[in-house]
C-alpha positions, 0 to 999 in steps of 0.5 A: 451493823457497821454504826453499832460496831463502832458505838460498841468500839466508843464504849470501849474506848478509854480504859481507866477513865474514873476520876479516883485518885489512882486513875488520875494519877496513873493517866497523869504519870503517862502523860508526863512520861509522853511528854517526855519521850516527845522531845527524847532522842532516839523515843518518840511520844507516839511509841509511849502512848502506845506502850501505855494505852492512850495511842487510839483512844487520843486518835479516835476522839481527835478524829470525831471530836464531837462523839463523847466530847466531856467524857473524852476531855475528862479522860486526856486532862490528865494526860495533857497536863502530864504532857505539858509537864513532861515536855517542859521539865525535861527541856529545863532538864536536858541541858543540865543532865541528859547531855552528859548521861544522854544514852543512859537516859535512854535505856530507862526509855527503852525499859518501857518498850522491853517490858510492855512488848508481850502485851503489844503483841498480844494487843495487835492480834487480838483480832486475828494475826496473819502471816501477811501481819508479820511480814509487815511488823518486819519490814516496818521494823527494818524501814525504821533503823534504816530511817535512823541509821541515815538520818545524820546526812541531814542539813542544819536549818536557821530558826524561824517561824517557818522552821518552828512551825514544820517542826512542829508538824514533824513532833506531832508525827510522832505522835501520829506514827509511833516509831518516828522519832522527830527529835533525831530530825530535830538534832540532825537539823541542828535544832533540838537543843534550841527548841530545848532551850526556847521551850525553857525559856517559855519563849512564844516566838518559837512556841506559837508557830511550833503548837500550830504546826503540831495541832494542825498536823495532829487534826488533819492525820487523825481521820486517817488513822482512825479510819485505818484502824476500824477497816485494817486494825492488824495490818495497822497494828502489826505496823506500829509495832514494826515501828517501835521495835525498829526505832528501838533498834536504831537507838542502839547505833544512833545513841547506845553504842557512840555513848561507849566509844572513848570519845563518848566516855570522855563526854560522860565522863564515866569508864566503860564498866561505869557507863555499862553498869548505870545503862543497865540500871536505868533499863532495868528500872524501866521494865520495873516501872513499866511492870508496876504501871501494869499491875497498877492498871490491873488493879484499878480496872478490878476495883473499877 
């Protein structure tokens, strides 16, 4: 009985898997849009993957590779590709723009947490939801803002092979844990903007050691959570999205309201009724496009 439930759980596995224009499109956006939250300050590629659908099919085929191995591939090529994408346009990007607009651009991030939240939740009770799920949601969320509200003691570290390799492992973190944001570490250890940079740069001393460091980290974790999910999924769920309403949370002190102190302003270059108006535009235009990636979703899995 317990193999047949999760053979059925298998087929159910990967929503909007065809190889029509609109599926591959879809999964290559969210992909691009992973792989921007990756590297995004105060977002963590994780928290996307769950907001888009991706997070435990990704886990479950890392976790048993060898179950439904081209059916899987053809699923995450999009997505890899979109990641790639994402995590490489945006370092070429960071330096030119998001520093200067750097909150603003978050908000269009926090846009997609907002608009997706209802069908989080109704995702993680979707079998059964206890008390005990809710006091875990709570606390998962209180840990976070507290993670990122005493993250900035941390000490600045000299790159090298070693330090590229462990960042590495803490970016796949946020992959394996929605909710972490390993770009916060990554600026409070004085490294985010040369990882920017050398990934820019295409530069292989950096980028060996770092997607080593991730990919070990991703197979070795996968088990783990894939596991919890089959034997405690509202426990495990309720958690996750205790993570990602508390590193929602924790963007506001961490990035949000610094970016609308005088010194912030002056950084940006914009007056406060200015730096208000653009935050709330660019948040809007996140719970619009997460809106629109769910009708568009509904669409195709009617078609389908």
């Amino acid at each position: 009985m317990k193999e047949q439930n999760i053979a059925n759980a298998s087929q159910t596995t990967l929503p909007n898997e065809g190889s029509d224009p609109a599926s591959l499109l879809i999964r290559l956006i969210k992909g691009t849009l992973v792989g921007i939250g990756a590297i995004l300050p105060g977002l963590s590629g994780g928290v996307l993957s769950v907001i888009f659908g991706i997070y435990q099919p990704m886990i479950a085929f890392l976790a048993n590779i060898r179950k439904e191995f081209w059916r899987n591939v053809r699923y995450f090529v999009p997505i890899g590709i979109g990641g790639l994408l994402g995590v490489f346009l945006f370092s070429v990007f960071v330096e030119k723009a998001f520093g200067q607009y750097e909150a603003q651009f978050v908000c269009l991030f926090l846009g997609f947490v907002i608009g997706t939240f209802p069908s989080l939740y109704r995702q993680a009770g979707k079998e059964g939801r206890k008390t005990s799920d809710l006091v875990i949601l709570v606390v998962c969320a209180i840990l976070l803002v507290v993670l990122m509200s005493f993250g900035s003691n941390l000490p600045a570290m000299t790159p090298n092979p070693v330090v590229w390799f462990f960042s590495g492992v803490l970016v796949a973190f946020g992959f394996i844990i929605p909710g972490m944001s390993p770009s916060n570490f990554l600026i409070y250890f004085g490294l985010y903007d040369k990882m920017a940079a050398s990934i820019a740069a295409v530069d292989f001393s950096m980028l060996i050691p770092f997607a080593a460091g991730a990919v070990l980290c991703i197979i070795l974790f996968s088990k783990v959570v894939a596991w919890c999910f089959r034997h405690h999924y509202a426990p495990l769920f309720h958690a996750i999205l205790g993570m990602v309403v508390g590193s929602t949370l924790g963007i506001f002190p961490a990035i949000i309201f610094p970016a609308l102190t005088p010194q912030g302003l002056a950084k940006a270059q914009l007056s406060l009724p200015i730096a208000v108006l653009f935050g709330l535009v660019m948040l809007l235009v996140g719970i619009g496009i997460s809106y629109q990636f769910s009708k568009l979703e509904e669409k195709v899995d009617y078609e389908r």
